[in-house]
HTML snippet that shows the backbone in 3Dmol.js (N, CA, C, O; Angstrom):
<script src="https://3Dmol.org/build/3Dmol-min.js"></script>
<div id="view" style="width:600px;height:400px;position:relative"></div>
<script>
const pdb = `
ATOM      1  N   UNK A   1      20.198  -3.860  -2.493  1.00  0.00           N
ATOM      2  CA  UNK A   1      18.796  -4.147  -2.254  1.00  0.00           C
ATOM      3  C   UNK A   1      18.472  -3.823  -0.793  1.00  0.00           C
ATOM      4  O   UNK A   1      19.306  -4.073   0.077  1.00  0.00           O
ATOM      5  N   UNK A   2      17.155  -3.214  -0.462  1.00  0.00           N
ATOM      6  CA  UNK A   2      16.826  -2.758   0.945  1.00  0.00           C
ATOM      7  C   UNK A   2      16.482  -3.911   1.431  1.00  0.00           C
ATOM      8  O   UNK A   2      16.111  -4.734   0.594  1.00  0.00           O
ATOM      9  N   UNK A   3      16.489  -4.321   2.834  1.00  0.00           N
ATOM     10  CA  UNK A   3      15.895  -5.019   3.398  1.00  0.00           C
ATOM     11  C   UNK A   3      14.433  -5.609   3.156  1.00  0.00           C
ATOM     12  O   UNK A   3      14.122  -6.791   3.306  1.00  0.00           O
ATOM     13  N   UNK A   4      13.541  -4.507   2.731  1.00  0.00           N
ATOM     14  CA  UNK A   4      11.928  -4.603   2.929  1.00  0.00           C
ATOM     15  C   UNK A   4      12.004  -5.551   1.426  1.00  0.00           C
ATOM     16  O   UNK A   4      11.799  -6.764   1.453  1.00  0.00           O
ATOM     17  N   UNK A   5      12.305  -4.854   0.223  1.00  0.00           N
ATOM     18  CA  UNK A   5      12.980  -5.984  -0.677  1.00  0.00           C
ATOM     19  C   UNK A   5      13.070  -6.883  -1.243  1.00  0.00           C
ATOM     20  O   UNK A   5      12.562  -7.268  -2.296  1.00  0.00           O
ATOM     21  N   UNK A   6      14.164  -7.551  -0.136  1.00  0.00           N
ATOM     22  CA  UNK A   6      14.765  -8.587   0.015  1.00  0.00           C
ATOM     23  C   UNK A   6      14.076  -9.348   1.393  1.00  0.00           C
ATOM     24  O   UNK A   6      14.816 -10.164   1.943  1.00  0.00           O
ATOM     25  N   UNK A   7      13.139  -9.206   1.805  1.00  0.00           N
ATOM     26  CA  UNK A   7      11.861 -10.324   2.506  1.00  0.00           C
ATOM     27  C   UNK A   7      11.117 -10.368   1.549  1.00  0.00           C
ATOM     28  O   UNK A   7      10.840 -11.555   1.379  1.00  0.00           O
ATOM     29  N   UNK A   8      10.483  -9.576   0.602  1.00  0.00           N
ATOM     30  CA  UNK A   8       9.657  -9.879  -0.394  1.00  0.00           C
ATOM     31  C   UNK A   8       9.973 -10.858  -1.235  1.00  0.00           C
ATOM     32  O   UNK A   8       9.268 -11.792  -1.617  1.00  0.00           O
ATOM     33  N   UNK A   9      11.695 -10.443  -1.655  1.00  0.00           N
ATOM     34  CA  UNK A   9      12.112 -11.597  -2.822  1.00  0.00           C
ATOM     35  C   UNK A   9      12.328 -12.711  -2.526  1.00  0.00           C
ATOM     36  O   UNK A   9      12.081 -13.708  -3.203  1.00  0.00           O
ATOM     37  N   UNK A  10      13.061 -12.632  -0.941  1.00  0.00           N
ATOM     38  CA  UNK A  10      12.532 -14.169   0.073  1.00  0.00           C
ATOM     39  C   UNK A  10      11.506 -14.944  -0.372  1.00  0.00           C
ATOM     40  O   UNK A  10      11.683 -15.885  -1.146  1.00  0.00           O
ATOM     41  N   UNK A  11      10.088 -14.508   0.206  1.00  0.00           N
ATOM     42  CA  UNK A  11       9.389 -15.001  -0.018  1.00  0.00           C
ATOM     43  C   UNK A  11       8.712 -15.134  -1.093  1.00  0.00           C
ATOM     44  O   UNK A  11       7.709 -15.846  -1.045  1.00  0.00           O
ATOM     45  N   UNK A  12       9.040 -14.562  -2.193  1.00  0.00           N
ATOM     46  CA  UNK A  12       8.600 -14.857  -3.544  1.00  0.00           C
ATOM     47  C   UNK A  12       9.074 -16.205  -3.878  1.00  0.00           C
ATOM     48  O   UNK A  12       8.377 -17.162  -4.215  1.00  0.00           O
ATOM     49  N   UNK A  13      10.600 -16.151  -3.715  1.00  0.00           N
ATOM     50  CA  UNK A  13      10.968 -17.247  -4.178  1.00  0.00           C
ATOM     51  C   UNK A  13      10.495 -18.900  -3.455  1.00  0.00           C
ATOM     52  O   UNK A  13      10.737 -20.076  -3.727  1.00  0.00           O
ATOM     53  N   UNK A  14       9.889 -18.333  -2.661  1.00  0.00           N
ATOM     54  CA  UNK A  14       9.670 -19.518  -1.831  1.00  0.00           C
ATOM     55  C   UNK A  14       7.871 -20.041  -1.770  1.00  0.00           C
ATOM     56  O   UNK A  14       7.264 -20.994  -1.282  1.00  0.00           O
ATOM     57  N   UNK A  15       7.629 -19.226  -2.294  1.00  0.00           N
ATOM     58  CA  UNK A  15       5.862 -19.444  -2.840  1.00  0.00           C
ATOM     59  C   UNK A  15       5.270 -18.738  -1.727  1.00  0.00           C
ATOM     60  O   UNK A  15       4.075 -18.662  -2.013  1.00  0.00           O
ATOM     61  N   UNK A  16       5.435 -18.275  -0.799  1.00  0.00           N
ATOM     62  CA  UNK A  16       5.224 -18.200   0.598  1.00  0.00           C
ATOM     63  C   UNK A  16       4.025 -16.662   1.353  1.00  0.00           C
ATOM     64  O   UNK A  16       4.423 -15.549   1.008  1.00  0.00           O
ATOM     65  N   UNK A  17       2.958 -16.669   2.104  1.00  0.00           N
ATOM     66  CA  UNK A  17       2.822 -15.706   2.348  1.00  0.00           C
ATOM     67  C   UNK A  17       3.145 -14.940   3.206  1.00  0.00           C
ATOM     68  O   UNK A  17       3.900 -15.650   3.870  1.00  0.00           O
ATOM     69  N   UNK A  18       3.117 -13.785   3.789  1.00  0.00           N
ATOM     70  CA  UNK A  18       3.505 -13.243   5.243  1.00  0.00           C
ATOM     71  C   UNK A  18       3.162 -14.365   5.925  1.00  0.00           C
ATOM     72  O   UNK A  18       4.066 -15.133   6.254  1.00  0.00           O
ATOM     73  N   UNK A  19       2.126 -14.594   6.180  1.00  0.00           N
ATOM     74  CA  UNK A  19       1.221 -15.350   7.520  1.00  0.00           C
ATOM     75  C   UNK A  19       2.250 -16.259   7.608  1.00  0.00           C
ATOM     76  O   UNK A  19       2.960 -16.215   8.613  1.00  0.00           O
ATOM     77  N   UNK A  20       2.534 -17.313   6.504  1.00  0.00           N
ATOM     78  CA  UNK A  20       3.400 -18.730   6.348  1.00  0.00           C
ATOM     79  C   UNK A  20       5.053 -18.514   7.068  1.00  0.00           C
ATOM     80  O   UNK A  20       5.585 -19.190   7.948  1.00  0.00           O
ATOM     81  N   UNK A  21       5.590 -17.310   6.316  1.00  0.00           N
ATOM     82  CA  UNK A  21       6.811 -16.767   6.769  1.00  0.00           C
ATOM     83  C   UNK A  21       6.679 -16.808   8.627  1.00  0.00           C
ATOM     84  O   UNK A  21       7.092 -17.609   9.465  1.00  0.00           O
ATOM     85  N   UNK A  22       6.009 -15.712   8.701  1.00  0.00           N
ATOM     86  CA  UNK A  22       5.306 -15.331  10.338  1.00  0.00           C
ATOM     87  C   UNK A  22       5.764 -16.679  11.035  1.00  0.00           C
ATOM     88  O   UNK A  22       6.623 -17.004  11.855  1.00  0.00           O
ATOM     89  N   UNK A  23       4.792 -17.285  10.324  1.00  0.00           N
ATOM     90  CA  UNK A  23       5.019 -18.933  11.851  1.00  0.00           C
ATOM     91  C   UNK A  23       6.211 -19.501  11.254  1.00  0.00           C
ATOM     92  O   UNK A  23       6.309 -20.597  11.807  1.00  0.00           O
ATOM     93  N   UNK A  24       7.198 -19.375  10.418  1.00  0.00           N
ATOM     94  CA  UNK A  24       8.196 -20.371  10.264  1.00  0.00           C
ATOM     95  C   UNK A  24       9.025 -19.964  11.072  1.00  0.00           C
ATOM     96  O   UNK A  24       9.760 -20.648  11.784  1.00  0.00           O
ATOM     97  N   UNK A  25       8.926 -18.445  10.982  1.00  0.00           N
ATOM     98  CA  UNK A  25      10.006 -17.684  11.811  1.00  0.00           C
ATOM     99  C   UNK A  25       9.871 -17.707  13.300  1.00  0.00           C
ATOM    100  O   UNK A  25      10.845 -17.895  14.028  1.00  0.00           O
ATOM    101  N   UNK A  26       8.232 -17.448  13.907  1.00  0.00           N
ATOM    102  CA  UNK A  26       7.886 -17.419  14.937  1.00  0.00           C
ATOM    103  C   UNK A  26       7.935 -16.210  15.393  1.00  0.00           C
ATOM    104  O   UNK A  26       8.546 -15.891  16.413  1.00  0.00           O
ATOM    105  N   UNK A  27       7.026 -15.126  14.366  1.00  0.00           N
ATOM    106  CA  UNK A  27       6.894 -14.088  14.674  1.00  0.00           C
ATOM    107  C   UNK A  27       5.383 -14.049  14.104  1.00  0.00           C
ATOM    108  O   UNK A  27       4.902 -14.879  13.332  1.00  0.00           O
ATOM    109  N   UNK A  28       4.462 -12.446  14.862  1.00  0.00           N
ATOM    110  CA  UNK A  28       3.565 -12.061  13.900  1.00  0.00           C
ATOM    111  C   UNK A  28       3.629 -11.927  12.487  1.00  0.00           C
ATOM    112  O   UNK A  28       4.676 -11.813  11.849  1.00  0.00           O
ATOM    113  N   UNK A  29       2.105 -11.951  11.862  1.00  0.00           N
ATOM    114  CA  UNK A  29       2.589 -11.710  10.985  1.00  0.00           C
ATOM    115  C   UNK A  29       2.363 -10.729  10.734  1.00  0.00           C
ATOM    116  O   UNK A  29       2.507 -10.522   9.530  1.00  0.00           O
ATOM    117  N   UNK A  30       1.842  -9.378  11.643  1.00  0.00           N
ATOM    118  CA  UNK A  30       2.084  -7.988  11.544  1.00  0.00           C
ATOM    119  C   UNK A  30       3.639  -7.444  11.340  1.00  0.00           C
ATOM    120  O   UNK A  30       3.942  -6.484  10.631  1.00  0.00           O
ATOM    121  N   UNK A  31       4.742  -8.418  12.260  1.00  0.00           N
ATOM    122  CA  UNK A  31       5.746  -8.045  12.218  1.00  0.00           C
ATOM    123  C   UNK A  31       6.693  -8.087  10.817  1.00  0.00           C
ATOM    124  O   UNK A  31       7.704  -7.412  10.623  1.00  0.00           O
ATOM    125  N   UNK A  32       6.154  -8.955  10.000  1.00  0.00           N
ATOM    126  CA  UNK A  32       7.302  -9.598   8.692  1.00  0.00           C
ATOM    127  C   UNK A  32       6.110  -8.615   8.286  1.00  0.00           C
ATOM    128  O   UNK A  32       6.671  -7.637   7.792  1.00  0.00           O
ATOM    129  N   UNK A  33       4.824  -8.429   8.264  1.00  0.00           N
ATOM    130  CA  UNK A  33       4.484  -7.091   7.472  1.00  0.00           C
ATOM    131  C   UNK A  33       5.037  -5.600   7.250  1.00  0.00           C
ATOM    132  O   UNK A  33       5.199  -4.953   6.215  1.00  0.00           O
ATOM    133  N   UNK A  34       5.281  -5.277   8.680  1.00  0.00           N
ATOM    134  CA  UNK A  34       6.387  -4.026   8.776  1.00  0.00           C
ATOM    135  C   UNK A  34       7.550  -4.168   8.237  1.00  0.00           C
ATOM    136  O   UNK A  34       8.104  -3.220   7.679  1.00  0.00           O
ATOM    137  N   UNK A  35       8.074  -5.328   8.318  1.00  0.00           N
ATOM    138  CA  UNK A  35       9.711  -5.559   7.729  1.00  0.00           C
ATOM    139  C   UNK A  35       9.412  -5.386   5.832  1.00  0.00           C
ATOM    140  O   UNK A  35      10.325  -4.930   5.143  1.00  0.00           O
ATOM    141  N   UNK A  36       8.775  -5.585   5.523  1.00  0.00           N
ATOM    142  CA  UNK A  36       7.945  -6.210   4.012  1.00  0.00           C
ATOM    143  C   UNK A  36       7.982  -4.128   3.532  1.00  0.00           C
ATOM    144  O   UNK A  36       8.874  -3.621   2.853  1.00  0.00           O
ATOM    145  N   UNK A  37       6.918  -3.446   4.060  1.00  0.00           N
ATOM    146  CA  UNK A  37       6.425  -2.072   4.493  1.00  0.00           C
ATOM    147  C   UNK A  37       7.887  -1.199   4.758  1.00  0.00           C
ATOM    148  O   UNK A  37       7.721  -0.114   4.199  1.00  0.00           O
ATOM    149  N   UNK A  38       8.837  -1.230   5.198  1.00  0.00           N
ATOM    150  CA  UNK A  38       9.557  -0.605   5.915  1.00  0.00           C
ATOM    151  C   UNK A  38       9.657  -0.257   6.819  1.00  0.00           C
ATOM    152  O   UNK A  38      10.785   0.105   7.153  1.00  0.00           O
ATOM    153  N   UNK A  39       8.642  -0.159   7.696  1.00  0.00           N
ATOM    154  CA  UNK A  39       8.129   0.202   8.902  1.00  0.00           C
ATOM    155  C   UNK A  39       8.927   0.041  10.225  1.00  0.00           C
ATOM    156  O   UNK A  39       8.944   0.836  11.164  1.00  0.00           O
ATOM    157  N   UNK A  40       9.525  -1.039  10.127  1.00  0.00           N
ATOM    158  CA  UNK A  40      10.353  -1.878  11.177  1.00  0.00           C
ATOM    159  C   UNK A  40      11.479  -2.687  10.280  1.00  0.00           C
ATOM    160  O   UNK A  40      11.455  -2.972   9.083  1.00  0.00           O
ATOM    161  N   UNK A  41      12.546  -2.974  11.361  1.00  0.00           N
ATOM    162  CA  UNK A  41      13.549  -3.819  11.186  1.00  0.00           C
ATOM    163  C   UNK A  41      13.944  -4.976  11.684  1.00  0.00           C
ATOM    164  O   UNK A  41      14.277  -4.628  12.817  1.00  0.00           O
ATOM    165  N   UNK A  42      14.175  -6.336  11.609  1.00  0.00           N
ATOM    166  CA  UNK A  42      14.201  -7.156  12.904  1.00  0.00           C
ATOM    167  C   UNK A  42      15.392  -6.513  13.177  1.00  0.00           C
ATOM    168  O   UNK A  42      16.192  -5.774  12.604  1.00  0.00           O
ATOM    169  N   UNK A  43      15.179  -7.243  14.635  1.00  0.00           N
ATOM    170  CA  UNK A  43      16.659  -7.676  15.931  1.00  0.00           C
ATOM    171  C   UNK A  43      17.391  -8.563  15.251  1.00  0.00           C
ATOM    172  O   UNK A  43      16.965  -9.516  14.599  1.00  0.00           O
ATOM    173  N   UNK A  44      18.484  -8.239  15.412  1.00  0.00           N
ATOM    174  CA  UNK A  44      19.483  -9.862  15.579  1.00  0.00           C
ATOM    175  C   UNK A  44      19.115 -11.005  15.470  1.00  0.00           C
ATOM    176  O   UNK A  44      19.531 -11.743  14.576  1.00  0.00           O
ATOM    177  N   UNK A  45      18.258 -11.361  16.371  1.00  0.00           N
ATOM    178  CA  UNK A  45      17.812 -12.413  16.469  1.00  0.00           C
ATOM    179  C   UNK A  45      16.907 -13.000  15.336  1.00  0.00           C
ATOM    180  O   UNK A  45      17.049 -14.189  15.052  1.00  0.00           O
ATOM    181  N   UNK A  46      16.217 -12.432  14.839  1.00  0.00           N
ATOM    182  CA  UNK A  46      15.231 -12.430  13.949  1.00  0.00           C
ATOM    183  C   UNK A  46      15.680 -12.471  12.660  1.00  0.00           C
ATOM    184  O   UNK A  46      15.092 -13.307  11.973  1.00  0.00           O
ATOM    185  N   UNK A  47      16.565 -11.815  12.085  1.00  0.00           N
ATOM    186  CA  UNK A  47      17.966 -11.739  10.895  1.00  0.00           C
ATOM    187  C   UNK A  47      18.467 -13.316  10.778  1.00  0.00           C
ATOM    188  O   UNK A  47      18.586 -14.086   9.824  1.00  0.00           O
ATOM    189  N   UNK A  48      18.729 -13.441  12.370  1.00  0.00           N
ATOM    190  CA  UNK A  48      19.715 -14.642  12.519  1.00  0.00           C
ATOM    191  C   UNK A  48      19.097 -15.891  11.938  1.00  0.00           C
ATOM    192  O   UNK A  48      19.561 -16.685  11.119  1.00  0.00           O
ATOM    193  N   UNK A  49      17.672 -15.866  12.704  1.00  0.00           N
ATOM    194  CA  UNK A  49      16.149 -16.709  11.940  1.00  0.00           C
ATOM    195  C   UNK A  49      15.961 -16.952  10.722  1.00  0.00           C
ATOM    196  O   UNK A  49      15.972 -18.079  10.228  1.00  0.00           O
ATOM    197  N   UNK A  50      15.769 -15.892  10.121  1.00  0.00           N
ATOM    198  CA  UNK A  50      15.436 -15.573   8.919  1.00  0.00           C
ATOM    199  C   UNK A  50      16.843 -15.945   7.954  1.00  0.00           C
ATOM    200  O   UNK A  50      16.665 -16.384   6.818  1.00  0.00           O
ATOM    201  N   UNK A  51      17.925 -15.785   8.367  1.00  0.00           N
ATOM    202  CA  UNK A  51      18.943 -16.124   7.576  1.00  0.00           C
ATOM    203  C   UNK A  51      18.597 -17.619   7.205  1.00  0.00           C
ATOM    204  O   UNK A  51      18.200 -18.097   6.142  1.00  0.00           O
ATOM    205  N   UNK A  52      18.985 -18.438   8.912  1.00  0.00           N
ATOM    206  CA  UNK A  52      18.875 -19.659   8.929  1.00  0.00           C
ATOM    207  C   UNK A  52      17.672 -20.308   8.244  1.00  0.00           C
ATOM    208  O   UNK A  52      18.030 -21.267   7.560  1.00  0.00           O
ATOM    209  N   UNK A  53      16.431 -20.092   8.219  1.00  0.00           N
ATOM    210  CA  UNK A  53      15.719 -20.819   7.583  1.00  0.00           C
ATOM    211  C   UNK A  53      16.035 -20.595   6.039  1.00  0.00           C
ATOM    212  O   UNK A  53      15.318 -21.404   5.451  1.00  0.00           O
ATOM    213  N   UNK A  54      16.787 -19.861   5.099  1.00  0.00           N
ATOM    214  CA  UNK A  54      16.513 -19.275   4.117  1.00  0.00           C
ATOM    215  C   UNK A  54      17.659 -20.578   3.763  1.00  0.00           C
ATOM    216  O   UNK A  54      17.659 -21.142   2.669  1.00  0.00           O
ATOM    217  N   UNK A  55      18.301 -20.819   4.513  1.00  0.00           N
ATOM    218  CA  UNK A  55      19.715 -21.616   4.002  1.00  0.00           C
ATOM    219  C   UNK A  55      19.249 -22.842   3.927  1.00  0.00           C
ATOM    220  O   UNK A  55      19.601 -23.672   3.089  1.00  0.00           O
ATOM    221  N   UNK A  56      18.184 -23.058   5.075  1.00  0.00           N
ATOM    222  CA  UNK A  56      17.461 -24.488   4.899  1.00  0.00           C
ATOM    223  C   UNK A  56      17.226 -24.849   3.904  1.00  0.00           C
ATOM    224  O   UNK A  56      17.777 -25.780   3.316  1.00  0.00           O
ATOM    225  N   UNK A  57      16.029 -23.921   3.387  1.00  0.00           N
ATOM    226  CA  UNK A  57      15.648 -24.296   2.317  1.00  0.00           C
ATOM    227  C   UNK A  57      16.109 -23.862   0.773  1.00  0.00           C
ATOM    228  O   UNK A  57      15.488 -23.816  -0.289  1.00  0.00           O
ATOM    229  N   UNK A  58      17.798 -23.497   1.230  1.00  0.00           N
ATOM    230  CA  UNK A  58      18.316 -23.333  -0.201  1.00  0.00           C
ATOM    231  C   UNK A  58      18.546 -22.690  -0.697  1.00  0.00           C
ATOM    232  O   UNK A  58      19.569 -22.865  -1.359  1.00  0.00           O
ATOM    233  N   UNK A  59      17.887 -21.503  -0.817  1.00  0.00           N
ATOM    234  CA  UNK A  59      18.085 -20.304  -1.090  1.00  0.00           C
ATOM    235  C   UNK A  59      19.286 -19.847  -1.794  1.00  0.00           C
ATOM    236  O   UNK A  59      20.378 -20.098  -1.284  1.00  0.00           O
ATOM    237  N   UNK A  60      19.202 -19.024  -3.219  1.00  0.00           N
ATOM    238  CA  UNK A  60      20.702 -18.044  -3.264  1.00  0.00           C
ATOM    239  C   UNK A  60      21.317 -17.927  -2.701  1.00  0.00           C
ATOM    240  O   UNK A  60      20.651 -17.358  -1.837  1.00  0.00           O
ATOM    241  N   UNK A  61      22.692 -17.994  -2.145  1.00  0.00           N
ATOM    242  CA  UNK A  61      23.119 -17.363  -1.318  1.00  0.00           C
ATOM    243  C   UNK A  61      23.328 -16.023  -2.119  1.00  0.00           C
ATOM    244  O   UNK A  61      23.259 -15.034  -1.389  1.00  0.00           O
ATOM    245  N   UNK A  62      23.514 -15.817  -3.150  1.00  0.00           N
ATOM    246  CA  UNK A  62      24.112 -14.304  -3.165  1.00  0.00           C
ATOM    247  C   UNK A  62      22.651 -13.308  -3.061  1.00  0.00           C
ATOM    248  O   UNK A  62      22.669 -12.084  -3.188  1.00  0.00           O
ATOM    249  N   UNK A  63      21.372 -14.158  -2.795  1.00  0.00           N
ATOM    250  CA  UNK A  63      20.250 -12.844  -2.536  1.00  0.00           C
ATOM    251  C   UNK A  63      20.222 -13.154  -1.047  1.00  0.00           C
ATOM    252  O   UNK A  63      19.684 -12.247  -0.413  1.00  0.00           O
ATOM    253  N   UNK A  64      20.671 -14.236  -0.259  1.00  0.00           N
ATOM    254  CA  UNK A  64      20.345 -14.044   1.367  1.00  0.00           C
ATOM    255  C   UNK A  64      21.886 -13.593   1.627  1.00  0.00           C
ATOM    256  O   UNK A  64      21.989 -13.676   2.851  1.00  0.00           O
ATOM    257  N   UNK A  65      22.688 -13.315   1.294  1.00  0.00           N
ATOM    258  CA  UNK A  65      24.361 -13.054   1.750  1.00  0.00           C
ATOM    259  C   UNK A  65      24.182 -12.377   2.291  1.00  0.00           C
ATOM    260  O   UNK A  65      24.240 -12.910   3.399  1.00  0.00           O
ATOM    261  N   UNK A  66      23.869 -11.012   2.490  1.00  0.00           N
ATOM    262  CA  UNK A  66      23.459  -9.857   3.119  1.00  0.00           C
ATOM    263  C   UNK A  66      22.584  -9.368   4.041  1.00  0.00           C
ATOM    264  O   UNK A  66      22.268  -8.225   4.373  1.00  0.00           O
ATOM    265  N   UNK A  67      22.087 -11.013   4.566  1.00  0.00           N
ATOM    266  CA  UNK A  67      20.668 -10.251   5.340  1.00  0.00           C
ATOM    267  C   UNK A  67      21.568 -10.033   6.655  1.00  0.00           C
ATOM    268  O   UNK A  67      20.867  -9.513   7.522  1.00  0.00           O
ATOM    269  N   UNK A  68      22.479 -10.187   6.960  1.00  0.00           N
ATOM    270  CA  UNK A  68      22.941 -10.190   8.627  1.00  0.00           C
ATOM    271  C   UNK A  68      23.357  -8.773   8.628  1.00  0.00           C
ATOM    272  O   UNK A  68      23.377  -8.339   9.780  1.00  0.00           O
ATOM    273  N   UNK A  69      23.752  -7.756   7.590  1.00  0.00           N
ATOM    274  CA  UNK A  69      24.347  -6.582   7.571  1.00  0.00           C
ATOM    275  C   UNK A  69      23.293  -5.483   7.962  1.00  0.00           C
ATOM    276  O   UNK A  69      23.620  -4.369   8.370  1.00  0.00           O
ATOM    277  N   UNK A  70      21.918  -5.931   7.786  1.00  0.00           N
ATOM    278  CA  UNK A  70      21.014  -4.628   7.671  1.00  0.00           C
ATOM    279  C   UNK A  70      21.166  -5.045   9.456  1.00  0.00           C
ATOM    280  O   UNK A  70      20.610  -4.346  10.302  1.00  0.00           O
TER     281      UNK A  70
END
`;
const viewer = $3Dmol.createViewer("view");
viewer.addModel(pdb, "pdb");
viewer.setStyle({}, {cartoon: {color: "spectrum"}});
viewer.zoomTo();
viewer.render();
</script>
């Protein structure tokens, strides 16, 4: 699964919109739009974010296992 994806299926599963994602993460929400788009990729840092909140709230691990690789 591509990255762009697998933020979508993120947030599917989580009821969630860009905007909502955006501030959990503490990013625009132009930015999780590009990631969504293909457009862009996060940093490290942002992966690292996005991992961590995903575990918070539970998430698959076998659909978030992979986000640290892209």
């Amino acid at each position: 699964m591509e990255f762009a994806q697998m933020v979508k299926e993120i947030r599917s599963k989580l009821n969630m919109s860009q905007e909502q994602l955006a501030r959990e993460l503490q990013v625009s929400f132009a930015t999780v739009n590009r990631w969504e788009n293909g457009k862009n990729s996060p940093n490290r840092m942002a992966k690292k974010a996005l991992y961590d909140f995903c575990k918070t709230k539970g998430l698959d691990e076998e659909l978030i296992k992979h986000l640290l690789d892209y």
